[in-house]
C-alpha atoms as a printed R data frame, in Angstrom:
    type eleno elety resid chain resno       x      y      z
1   ATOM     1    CA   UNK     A     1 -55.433 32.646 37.431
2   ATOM     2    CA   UNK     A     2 -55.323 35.498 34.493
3   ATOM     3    CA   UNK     A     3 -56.639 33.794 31.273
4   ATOM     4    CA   UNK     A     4 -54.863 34.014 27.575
5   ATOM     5    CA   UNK     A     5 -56.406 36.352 25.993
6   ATOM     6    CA   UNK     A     6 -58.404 34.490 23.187
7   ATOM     7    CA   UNK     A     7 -57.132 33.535 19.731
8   ATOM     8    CA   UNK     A     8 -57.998 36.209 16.892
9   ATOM     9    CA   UNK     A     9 -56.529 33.711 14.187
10  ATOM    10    CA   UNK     A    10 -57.661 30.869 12.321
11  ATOM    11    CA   UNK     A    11 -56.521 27.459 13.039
12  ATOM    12    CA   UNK     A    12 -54.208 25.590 10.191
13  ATOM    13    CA   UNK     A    13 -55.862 25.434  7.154
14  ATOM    14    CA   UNK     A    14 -58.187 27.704  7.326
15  ATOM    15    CA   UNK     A    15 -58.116 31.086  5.227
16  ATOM    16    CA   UNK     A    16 -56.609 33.881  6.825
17  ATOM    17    CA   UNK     A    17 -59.572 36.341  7.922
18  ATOM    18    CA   UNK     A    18 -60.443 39.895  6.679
19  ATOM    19    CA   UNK     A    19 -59.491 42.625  9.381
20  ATOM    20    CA   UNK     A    20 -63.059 43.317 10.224
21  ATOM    21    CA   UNK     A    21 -64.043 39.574  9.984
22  ATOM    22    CA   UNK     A    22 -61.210 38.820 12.343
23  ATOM    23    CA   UNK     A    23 -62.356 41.265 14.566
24  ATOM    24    CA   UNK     A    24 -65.705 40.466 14.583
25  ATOM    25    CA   UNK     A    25 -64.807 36.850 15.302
26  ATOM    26    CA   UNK     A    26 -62.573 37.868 18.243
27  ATOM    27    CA   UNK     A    27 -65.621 40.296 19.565
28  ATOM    28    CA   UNK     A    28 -67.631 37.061 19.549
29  ATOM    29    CA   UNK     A    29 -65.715 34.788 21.543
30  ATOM    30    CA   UNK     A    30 -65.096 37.788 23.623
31  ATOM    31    CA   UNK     A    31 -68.716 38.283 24.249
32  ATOM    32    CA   UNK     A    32 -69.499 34.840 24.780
33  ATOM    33    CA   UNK     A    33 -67.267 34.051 27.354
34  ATOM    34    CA   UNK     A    34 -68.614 36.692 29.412
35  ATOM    35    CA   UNK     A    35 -72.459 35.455 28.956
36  ATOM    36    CA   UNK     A    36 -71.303 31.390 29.357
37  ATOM    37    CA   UNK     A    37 -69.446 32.380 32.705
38  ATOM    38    CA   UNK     A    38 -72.444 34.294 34.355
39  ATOM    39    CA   UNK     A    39 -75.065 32.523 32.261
40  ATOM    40    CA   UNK     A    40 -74.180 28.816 31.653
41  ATOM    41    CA   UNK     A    41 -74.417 27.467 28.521
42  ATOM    42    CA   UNK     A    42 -78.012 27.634 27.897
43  ATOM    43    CA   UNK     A    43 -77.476 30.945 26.229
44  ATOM    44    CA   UNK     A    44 -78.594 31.262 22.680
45  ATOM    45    CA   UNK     A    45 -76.090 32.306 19.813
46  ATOM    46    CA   UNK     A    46 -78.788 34.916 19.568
47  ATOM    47    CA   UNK     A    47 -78.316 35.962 23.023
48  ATOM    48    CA   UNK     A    48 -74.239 36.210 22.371
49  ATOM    49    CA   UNK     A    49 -74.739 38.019 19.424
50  ATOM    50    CA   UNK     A    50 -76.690 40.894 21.101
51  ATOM    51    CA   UNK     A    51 -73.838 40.784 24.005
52  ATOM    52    CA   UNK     A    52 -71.269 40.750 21.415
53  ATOM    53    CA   UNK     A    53 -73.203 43.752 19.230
54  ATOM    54    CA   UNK     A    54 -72.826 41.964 16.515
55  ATOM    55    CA   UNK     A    55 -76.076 40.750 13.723
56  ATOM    56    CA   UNK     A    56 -76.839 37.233 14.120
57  ATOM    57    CA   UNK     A    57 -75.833 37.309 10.528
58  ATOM    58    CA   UNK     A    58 -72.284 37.875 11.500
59  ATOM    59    CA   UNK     A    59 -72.481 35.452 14.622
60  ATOM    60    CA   UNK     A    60 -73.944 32.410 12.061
61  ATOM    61    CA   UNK     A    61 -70.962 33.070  9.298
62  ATOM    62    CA   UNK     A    62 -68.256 32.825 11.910
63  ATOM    63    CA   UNK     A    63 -69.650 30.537 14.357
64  ATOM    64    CA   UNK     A    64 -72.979 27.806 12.296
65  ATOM    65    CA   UNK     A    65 -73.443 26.439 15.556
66  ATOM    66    CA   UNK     A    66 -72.925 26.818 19.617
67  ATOM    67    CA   UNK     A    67 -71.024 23.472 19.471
68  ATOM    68    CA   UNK     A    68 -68.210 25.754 17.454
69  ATOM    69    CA   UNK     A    69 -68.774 28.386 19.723
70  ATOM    70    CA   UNK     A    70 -68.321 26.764 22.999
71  ATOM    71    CA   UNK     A    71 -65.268 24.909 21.451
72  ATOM    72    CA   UNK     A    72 -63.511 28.228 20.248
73  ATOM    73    CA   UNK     A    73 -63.955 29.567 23.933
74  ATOM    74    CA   UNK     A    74 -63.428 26.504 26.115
75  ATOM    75    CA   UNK     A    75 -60.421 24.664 24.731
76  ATOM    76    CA   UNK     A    76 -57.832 26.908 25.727
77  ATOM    77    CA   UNK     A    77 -59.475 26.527 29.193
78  ATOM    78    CA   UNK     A    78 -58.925 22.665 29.149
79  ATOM    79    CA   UNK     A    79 -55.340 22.929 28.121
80  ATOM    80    CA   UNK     A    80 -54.856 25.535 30.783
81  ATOM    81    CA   UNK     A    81 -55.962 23.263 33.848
82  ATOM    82    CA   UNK     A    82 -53.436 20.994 32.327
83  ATOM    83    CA   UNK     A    83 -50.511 23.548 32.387
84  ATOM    84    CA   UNK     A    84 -51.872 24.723 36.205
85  ATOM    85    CA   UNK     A    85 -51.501 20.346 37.001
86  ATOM    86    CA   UNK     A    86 -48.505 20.617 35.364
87  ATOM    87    CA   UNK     A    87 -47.135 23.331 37.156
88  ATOM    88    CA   UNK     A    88 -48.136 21.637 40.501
89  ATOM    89    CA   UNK     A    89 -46.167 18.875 39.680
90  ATOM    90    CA   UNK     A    90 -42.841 20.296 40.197
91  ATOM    91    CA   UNK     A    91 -43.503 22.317 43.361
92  ATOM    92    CA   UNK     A    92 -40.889 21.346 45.538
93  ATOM    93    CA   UNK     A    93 -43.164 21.001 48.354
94  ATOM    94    CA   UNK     A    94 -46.260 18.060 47.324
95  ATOM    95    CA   UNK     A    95 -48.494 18.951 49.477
96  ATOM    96    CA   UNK     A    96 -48.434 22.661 48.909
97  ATOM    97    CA   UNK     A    97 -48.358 21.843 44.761
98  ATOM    98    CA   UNK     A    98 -51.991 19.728 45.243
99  ATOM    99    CA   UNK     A    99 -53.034 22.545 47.442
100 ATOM   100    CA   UNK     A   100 -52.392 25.323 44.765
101 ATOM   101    CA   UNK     A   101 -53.957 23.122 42.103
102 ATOM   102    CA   UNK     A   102 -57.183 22.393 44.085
103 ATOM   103    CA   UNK     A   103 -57.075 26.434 44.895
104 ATOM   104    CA   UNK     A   104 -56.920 27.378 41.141
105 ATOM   105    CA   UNK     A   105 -59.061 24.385 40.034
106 ATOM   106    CA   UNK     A   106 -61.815 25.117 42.084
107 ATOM   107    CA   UNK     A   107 -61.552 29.192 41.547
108 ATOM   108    CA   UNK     A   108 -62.083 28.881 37.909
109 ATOM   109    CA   UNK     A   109 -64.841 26.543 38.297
110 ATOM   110    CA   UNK     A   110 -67.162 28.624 41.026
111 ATOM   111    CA   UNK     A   111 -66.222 31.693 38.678
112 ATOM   112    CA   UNK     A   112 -66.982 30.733 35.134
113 ATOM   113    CA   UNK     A   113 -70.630 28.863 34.882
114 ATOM   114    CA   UNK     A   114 -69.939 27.556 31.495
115 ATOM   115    CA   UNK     A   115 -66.594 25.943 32.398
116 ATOM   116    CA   UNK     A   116 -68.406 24.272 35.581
117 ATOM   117    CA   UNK     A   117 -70.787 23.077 33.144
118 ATOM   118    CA   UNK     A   118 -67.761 21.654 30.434
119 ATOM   119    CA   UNK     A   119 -65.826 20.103 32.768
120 ATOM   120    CA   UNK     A   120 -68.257 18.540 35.250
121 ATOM   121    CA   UNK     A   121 -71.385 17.970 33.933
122 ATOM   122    CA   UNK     A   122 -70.070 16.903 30.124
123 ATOM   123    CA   UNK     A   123 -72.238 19.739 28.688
124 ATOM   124    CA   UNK     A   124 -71.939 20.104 24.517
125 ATOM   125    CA   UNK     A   125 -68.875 17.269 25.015
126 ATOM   126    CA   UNK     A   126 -67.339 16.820 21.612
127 ATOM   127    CA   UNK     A   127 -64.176 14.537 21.193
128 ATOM   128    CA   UNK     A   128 -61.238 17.175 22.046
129 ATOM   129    CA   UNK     A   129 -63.453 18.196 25.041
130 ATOM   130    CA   UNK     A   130 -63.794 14.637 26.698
131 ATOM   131    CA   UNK     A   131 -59.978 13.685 25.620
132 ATOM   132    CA   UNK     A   132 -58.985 16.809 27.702
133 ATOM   133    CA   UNK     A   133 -61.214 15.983 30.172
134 ATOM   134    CA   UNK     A   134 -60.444 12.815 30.389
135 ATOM   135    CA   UNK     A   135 -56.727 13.739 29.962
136 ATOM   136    CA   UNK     A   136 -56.905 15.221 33.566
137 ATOM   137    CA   UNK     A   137 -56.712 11.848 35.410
138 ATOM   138    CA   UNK     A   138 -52.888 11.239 35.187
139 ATOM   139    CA   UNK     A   139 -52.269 14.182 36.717
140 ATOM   140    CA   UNK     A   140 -54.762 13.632 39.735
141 ATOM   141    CA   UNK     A   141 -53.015 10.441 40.299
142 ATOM   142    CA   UNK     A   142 -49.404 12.137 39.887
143 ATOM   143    CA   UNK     A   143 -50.342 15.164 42.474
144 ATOM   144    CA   UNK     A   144 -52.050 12.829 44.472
145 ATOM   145    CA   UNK     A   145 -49.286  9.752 44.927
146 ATOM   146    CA   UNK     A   146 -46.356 13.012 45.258
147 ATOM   147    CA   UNK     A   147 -48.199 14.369 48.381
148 ATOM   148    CA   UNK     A   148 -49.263 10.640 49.424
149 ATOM   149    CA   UNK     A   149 -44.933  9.493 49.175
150 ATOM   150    CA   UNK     A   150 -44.321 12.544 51.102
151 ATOM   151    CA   UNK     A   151 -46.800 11.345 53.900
152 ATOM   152    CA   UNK     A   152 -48.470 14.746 53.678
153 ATOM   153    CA   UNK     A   153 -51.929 13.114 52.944
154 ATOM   154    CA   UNK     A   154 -54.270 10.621 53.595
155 ATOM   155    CA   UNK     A   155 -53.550  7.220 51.633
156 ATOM   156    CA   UNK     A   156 -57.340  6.727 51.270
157 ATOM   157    CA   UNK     A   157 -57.777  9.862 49.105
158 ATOM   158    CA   UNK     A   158 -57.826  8.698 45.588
159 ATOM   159    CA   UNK     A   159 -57.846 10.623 42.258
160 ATOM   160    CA   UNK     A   160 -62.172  9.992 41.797
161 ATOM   161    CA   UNK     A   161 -62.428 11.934 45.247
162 ATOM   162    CA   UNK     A   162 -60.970 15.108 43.953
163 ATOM   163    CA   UNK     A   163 -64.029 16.383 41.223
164 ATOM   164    CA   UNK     A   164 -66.470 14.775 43.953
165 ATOM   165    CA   UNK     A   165 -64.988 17.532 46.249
166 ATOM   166    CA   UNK     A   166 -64.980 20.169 43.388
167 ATOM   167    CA   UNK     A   167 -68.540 19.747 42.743
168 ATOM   168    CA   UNK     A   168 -69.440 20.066 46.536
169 ATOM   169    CA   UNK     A   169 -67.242 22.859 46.829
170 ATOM   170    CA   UNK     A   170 -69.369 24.879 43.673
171 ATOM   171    CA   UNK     A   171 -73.069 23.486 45.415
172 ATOM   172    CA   UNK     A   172 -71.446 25.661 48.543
173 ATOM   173    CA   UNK     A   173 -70.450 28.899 46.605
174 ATOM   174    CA   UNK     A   174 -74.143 28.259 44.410
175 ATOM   175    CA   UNK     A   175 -75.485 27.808 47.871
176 ATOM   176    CA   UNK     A   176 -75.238 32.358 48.385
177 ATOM   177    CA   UNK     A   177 -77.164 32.836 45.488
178 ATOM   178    CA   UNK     A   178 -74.431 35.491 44.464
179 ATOM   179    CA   UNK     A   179 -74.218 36.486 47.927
180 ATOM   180    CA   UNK     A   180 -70.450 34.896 49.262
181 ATOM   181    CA   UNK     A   181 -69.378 33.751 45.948
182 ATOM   182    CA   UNK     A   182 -66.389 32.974 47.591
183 ATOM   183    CA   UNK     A   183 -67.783 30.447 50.221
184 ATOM   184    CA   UNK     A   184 -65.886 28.034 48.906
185 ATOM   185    CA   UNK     A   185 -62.246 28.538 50.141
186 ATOM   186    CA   UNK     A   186 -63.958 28.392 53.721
187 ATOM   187    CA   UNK     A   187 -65.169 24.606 52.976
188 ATOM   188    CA   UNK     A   188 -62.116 23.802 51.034
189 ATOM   189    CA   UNK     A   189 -59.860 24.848 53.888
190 ATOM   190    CA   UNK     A   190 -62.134 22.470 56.001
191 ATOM   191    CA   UNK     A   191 -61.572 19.495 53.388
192 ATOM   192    CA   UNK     A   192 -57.646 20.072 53.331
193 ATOM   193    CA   UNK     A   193 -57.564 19.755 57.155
194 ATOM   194    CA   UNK     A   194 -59.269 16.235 56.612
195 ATOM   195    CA   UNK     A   195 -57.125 15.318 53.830
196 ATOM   196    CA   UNK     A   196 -53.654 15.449 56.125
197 ATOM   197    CA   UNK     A   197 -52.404 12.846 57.258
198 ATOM   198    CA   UNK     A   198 -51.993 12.765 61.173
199 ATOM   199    CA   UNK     A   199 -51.215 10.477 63.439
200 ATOM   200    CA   UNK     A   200 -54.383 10.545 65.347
201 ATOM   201    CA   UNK     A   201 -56.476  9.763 61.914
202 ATOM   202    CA   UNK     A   202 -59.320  7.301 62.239
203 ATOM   203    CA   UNK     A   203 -59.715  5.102 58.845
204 ATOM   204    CA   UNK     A   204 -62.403  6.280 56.635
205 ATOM   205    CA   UNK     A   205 -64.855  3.578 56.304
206 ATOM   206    CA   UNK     A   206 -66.574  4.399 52.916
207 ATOM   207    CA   UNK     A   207 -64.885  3.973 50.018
208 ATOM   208    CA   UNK     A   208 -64.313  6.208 47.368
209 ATOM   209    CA   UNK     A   209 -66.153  6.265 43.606
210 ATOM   210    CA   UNK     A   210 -64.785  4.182 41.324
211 ATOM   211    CA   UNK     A   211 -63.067  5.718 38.366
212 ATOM   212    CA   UNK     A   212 -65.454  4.755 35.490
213 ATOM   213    CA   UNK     A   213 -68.744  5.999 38.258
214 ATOM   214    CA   UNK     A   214 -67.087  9.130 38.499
215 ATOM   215    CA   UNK     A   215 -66.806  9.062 34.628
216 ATOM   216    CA   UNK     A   216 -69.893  8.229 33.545
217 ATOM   217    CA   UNK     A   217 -71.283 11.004 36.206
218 ATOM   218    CA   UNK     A   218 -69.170 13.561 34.189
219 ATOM   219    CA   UNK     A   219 -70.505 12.646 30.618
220 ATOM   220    CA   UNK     A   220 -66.929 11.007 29.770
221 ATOM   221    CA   UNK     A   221 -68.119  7.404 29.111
222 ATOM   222    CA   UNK     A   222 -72.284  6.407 28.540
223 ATOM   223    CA   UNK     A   223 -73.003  3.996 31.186
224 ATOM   224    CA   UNK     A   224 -74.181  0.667 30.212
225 ATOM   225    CA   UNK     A   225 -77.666 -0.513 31.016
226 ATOM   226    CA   UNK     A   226 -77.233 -3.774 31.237
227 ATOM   227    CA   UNK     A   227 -75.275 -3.181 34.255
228 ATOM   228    CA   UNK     A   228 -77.859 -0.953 36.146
């Protein structure tokens, strides 16, 4: 899925930036996309800033902290797996629409370490982060009770199975160490032949995560203690 090219202006309210500042900015998030995808998001701002060839000067005045940094390049990512659900929604065939989602899902996730790391781990969460993230549920349900109606899949599959089967689908492309990257649309291939519904099916006899488990494994919610 191509990605929008990142935003060069400031948000509403902000001053308008100088040419070169706007650049600069723009060369930034630019830069640091490229390092959180391969990298992760342990990456310094220091470590951006050389990528970027920019002085850490420069990277401190636009962007004080990684928080800001990782916000300027990841939200547009959120709201994009939102428009891709979306967009699955009104395939005419339900089956085919989860199917495309899952594909697309899961491809941005084994490609882009740093949006792995946002979306299912909860790393540097802030509030728009986890109410995008959190945001995604609805649409899990919807994609999942279309292709359900249609009896296309399994009526044990529930929307807290779907970023259980993300994250074993990124262990398997992590698995290569860089060598089949692309692992991943083997074992997801295997997963959507188990999540049809046949005839022949033999019930599942574990049940799936809770919604709130799978939450609190993501970093949306802190889990209580007293309940441990």
């Amino acid at each position: 899925m191509a990605e929008r090219p990142p935003a060069s202006t400031p948000k509403d309210g902000e001053r308008p930036l100088r040419r070169d500042a706007a650049r600069n900015r723009e060369r930034i998030v630019h830069a640091a996309r490229e390092v959180f995808g391969r990298r992760g998001l342990g990456v310094t701002l220091d470590d951006v800033a050389r990528h970027a060839g920019v002085g850490v000067g420069t990277m401190y005045r636009r962007f004080p902290t990684k928080e800001a940094l990782v916000r300027a390049v990841f939200e547009q990512d959120l709201a994009m797996r939102q428009d891709s659900a979306e967009q699955a929604l009104t395939h005419p065939d339900p089956w085919q629409g989860l199917v495309d989602f899952l594909m697309t899902m899961t491809a941005d996730l084994a490609e882009n370490r740093g949006l792995h790391e946002v979306i299912m781990l909860g790393s540097h969460s802030s509030e728009p982060f986890e109410t995008a993230r959190g945001g995604m549920l609805p649409y899990l349900e919807a994609l999942i009770r279309r292709a359900q109606e249609s009896g296309q899949l399994r009526t044990e599959v529930t929307a807290s199975d779907i970023p259980v089967m993300q994250q074993m689908l990124i262990a398997a492309a992590q698995f290569t160490q860089g060598r089949r990257p692309d692992i991943w649309r083997r074992y997801l291939e295997i997963l959507l032949n188990g999540l049809r519904q046949r005839p022949d099916d033999l019930a599942l006899t574990t049940p799936s995560l809770d919604n709130e488990v799978v939450e609190q494994v993501m970093g949306l919610v802190r889990a209580d203690p007293a309940r441990d």
